[in-house]
N, C-alpha and C positions, 0 to 999 in steps of 0.2 A: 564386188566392186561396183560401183554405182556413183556417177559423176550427180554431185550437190550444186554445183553450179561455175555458171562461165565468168570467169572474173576476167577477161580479154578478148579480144581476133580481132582479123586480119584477114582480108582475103587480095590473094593479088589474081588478078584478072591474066596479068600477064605471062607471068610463070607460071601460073596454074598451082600457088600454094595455097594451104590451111594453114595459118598460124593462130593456135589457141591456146590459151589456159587456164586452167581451170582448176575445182579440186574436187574431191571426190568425199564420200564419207567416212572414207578412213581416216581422211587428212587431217589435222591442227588447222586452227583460223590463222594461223601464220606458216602455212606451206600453199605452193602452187605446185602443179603439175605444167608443163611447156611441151608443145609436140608441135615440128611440123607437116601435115597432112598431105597429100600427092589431092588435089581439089575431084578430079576425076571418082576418085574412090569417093565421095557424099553420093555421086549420080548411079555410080554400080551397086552402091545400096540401097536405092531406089526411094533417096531421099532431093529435096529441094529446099535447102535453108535460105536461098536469097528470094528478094523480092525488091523489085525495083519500083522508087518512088518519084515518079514524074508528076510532081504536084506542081503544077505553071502557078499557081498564083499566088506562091511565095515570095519570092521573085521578079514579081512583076516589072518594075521597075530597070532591073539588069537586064531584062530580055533586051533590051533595044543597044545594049553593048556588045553583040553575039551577031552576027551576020549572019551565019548559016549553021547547023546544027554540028557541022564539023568541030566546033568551039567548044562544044559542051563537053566534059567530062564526068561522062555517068556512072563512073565507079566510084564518085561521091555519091550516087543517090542509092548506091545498093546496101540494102539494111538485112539483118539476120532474124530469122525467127528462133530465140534463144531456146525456146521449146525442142525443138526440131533440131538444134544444132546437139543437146543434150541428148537425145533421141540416137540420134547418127553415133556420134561418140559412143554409149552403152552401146550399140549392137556391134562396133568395129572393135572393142577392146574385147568384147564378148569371145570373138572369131577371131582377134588376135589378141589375143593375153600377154605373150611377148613383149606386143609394142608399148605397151603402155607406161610410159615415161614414171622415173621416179620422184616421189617429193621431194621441193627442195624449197629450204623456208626464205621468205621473202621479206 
């Protein structure tokens, strides 16, 4: 089993979930695989998918609608490295076989 690619996620900040899907190369172009992830378990695998993007001068413009940094919501600005998300997934289905949600066509 070997994940072909991420065709979704999701990451909530708050709960601390993975939400992805993906499919694998077992799969049909018309099946996904869905699994919620516990977010903790990327870091015990001694991975880093996110990466945050504090590009100011996109925006430039909106800054001066924002008083204090309190306003900002930067769980828009966290992006995935789809590499590294693919990476995590193979080594956790690897060590957990189990888990790994079954196809379902989409």
């Amino acid at each position: 089993m070997e994940i072909l690619e991420i065709l979704n996620y999701n990451i909530d900040l708050k709960s601390n979930i993975l939400d992805v899907s993906f499919r694998t190369i077992e799969d049909a172009e018309d099946e996904q695989r869905i699994d919620r992830i516990d977010y903790s378990l990327v870091e015990e695998y001694g991975y880093d998918i996110t990466t945050e993007d504090f590009d100011l001068f996109d925006d430039i413009d909106d800054d001066d609608d924002y008083e204090d940094e309190d306003d900002f919501d930067f769980e828009e600005d966290i992006t995935v490295d789809e590499e590294e998300l693919i990476s995590f997934l193979n080594e956790y289905y690897l060590v957990n076989p189990s888990s790994l949600p079954k196809a379902t066509i989409y």
